[in-house]
C-alpha positions in Angstrom: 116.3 106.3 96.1 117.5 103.0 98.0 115.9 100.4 98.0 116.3 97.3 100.2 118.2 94.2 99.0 116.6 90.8 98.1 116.5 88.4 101.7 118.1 85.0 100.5 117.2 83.7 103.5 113.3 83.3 102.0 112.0 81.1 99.7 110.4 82.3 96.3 107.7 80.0 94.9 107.3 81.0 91.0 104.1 80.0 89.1 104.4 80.3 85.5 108.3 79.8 85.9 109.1 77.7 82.1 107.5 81.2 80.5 109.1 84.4 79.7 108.5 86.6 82.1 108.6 83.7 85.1 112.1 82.6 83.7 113.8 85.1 83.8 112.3 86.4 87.3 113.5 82.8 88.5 117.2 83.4 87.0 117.7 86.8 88.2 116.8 84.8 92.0 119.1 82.4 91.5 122.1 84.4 90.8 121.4 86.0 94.1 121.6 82.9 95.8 117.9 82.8 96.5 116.2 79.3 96.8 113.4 79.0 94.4 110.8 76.6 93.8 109.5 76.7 90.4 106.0 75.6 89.2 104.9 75.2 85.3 102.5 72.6 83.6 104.5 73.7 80.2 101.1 74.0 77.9 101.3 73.9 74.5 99.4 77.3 74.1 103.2 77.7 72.1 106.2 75.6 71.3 106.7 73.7 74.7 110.4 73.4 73.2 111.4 77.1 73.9 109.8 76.6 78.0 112.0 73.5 78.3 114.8 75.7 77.1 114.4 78.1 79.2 114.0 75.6 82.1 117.1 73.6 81.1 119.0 77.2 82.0 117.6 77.0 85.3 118.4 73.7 86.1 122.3 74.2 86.8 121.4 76.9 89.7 121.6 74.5 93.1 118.8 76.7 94.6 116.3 75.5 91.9 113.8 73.3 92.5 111.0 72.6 89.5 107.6 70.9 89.8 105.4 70.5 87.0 101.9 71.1 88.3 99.0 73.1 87.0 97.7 75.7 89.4 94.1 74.9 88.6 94.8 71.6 90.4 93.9 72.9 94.1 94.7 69.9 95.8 98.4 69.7 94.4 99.2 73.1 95.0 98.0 73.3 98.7 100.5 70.3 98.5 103.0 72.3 97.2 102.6 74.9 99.9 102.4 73.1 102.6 105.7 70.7 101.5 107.8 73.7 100.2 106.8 76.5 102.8 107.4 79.5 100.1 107.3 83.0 102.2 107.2 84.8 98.7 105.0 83.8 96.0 105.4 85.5 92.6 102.2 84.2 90.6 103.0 84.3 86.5 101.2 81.6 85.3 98.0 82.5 83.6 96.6 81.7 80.5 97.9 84.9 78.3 97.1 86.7 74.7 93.8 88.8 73.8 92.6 87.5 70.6 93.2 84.0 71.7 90.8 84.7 74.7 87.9 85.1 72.0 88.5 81.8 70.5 89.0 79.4 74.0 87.4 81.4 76.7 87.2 78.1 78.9 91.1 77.9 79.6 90.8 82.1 80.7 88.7 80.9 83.8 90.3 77.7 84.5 93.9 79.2 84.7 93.1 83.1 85.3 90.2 82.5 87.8 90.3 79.2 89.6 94.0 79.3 89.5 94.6 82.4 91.1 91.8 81.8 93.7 93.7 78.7 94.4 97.1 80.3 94.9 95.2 83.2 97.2 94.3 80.1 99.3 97.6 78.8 99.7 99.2 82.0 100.4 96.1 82.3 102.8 96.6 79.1 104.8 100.3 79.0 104.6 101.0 82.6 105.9 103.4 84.1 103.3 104.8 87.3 103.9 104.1 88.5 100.1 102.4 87.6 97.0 103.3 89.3 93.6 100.8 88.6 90.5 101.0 89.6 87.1 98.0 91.6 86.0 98.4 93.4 82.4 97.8 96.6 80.6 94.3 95.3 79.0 92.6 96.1 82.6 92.4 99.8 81.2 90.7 98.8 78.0 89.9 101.2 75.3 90.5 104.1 77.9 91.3 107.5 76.2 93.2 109.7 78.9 96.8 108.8 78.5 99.3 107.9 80.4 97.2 105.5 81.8 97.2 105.7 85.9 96.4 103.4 88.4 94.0 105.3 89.3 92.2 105.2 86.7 88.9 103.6 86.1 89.2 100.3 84.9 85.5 98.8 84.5 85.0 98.3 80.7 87.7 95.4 79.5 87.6 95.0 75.5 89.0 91.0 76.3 87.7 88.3 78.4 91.8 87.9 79.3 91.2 91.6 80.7 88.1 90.8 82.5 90.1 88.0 84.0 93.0 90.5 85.1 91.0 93.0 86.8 89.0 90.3 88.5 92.6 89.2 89.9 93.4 92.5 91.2 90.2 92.8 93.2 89.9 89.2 94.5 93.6 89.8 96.0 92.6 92.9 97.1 89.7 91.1 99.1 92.1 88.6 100.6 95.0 90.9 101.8 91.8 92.6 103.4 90.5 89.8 105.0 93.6 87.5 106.1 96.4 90.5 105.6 98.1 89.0 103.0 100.3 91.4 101.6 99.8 91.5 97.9 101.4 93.3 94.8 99.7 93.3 91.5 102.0 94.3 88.3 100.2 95.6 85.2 102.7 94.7 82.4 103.1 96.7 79.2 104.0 94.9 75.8 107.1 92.9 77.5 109.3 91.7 74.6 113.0 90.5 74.9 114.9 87.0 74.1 113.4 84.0 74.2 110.4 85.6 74.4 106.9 84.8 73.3 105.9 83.4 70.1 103.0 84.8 70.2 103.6 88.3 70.1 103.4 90.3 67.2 107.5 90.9 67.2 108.6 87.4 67.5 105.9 86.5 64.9 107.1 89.4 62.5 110.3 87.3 62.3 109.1 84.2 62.0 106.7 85.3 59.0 109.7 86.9 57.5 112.3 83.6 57.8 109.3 81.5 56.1 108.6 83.7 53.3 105.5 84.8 54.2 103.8 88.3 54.8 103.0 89.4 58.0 99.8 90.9 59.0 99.3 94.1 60.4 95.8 95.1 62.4 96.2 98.9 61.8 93.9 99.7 58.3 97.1 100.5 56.9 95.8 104.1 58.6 99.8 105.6 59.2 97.8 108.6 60.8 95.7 106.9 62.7 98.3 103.9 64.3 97.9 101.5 67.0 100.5 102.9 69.9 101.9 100.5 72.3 104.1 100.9 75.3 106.7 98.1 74.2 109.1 97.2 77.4 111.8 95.5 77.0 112.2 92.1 79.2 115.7 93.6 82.0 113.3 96.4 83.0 110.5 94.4 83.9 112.6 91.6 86.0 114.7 94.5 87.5 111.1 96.3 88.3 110.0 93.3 90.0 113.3 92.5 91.8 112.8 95.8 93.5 109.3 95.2 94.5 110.1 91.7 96.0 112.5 93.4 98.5 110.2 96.3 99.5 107.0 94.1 100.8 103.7 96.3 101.3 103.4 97.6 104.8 100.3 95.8 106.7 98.3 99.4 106.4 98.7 99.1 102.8 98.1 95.6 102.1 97.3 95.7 98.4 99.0 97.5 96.1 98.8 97.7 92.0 101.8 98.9 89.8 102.2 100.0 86.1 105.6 98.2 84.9 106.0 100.1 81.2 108.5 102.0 79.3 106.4 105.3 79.9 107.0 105.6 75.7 104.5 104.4 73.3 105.9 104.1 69.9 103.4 103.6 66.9 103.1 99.8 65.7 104.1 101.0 62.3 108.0 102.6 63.9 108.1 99.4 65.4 108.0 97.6 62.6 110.5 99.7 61.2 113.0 99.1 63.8 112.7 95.6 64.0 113.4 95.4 60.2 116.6 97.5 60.7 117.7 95.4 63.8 117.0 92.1 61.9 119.2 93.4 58.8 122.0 94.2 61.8 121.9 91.0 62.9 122.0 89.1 59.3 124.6 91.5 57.8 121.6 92.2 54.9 118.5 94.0 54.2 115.7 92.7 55.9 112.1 94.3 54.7 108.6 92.5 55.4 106.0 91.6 53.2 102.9 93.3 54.6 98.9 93.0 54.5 97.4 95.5 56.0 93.5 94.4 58.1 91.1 95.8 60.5 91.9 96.0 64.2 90.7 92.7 65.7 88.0 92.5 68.4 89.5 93.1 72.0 92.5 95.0 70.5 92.8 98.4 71.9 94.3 101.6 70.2 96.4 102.7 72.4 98.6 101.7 75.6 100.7 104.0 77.4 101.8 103.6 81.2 102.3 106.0 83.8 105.5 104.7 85.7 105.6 107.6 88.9 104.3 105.6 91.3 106.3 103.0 90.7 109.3 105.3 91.0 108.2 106.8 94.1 107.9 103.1 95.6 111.1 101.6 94.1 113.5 104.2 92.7 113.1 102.4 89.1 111.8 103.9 85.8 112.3 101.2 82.5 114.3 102.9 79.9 115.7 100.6 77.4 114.5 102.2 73.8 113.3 99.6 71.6 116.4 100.0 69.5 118.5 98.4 72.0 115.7 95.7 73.0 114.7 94.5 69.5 118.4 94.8 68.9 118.7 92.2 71.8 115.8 90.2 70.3 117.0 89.2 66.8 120.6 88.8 67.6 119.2 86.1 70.1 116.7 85.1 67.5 119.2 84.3 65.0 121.6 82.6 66.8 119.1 80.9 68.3 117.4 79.5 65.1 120.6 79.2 63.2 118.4 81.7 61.1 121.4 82.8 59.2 
């Protein structure tokens, strides 16, 4: 299936652009010779050192323009808009993690909430011809019929970060209803990769396992009963979402949700496996982690696994990298990057 080229002659407004998944969108822009206009208020939610890094890559492309502004700030990002004129938006920033939403619920609505009601205004007042947000797997909570669809009913979130994901899916679906804003909402899977998060369970892993300490693992220690996750590696996401920035929603379809996963849940425990194997690759020795073994944590959820057709049928794309390759990927960056050897 074809699938129609990205239009340099637009300009792409990135929220969330020093993070992982808002990086790498930005870079994959820039080497197309698309303009971009980057916005991050580079928390400290994790080491603000890895977003500057990944910023300081961005800052040799000529099309790259960075403005450190918080999205929650209303006022500055209608200033934004209105200064920069973006005609795609591509809105990443968002407080993220599960368990961290039980311990500082306030920064979920600040970010999640009021900023994404603030970028919907923008986009609402400045007329842009797309806006693509990041929603997440949680929206389908503890549902058991797998792979999940996005059809499915999504009403019972296990996480207040959920509830704040699903509430972004419907209050864009209310404004490409109201002002025809064309709107794409991407439901991630377990994105992993280089210079990745630090807070996910991977990237942690190794971390736990250069400081001597055992890592923790929120499965019982039940091997029959494991956690599953749809794990996707980082290329498949950013060439996912390349592909949806050059097909825009038609105006009869305004609104439109995607699953962007590797359509293959592995068990957390195989994970763990394979990232010990890869790390052992990458340091030319045997790598095994300590392990404790606790209860699932409140607002995890057993299983994730993503139904990818319709995001075939729209795009021609399916992700496919195994998480041998991927986590391969991962710790060769991780150890050079770390001068972990």
């Amino acid at each position: 299936m074809s699938y129609a080229a990205l239009d340099i002659t637009k300009k792409y407004l990135i929220t969330g652009v020093a993070g992982f998944i808002g990086s790498n969108v930005a870079k994959k822009l820039l080497e197309e010779d698309c303009q971009v206009i980057g916005v991050d208020n580079v928390n400290d939610y994790y080491d603000p050192n890895l977003k500057n890094d990944r910023l300081e890559l961005l800052t040799s492309y000529k099309g790259f323009t960075f403005i450190e502004a918080d999205i929650s700030d209303k006022s500055l990002i209608m200033d934004i808009f209105k200064i920069h004129s973006p005609n795609i938006v591509v809105n990443l920033a968002a407080q993220a993690g599960v368990r961290y939403s039980i311990e500082n619920p306030d920064v979920y609505i600040q970010s999640n909430i009021i900023g994404f009601f603030n970028i919907l205004e923008a986009c609402r007042y400045c007329s842009v011809d797309h806006l693509v947000y990041a929603s997440s797997s949680s929206v389908y909570g503890s549902n058991k019929k797998v792979p999940f669809e996005e059809s499915d009913t999504v009403d019972h979130p296990e996480s207040l970060y959920a509830a704040t994901k699903k509430s972004n899916e419907l209050m864009a679906q209310t404004y490409s209803h109201l002002y025809k804003i064309p709107t794409t909402g991407l439901r991630f899977f377990t994105v992993y990769g280089p210079m990745g998060r630090p807070d996910m369970a991977y990237y942690g892993f190794t971390q736990k396992y250069f400081a001597g300490e055992s890592i923790k693992i929120f499965n019982n220690g039940d091997f029959n009963n494991d956690l599953y996750r749809d794990f996707t590696y980082i290329d498949d996401i950013i060439e996912g979402i390349k592909r949806i920035l050059s097909n825009a929603p038609t105006s009869a379809v305004p609104h439109k949700v995607y699953n962007i996963g590797n359509n293959k849940p592995e068990k957390l425990m195989v994970f763990i496996e394979t990232l010990e194997k890869c790390l052992s690759k990458s340091l030319g020795r045997e790598v095994v982690f300590k392990k404790v073994f606790e209860p699932i944590k409140p607002g995890d959820v057993p299983a994730t696994y993503a139904s990818t057709d319709l995001l075939q049928q729209a795009v021609g794309f399916k992700p496919q990298t195994s998480i041998e390759e991927g986590l391969q990927k991962f710790t060769d960056w991780y150890v050079q990057y770390y001068n972990a050897k």
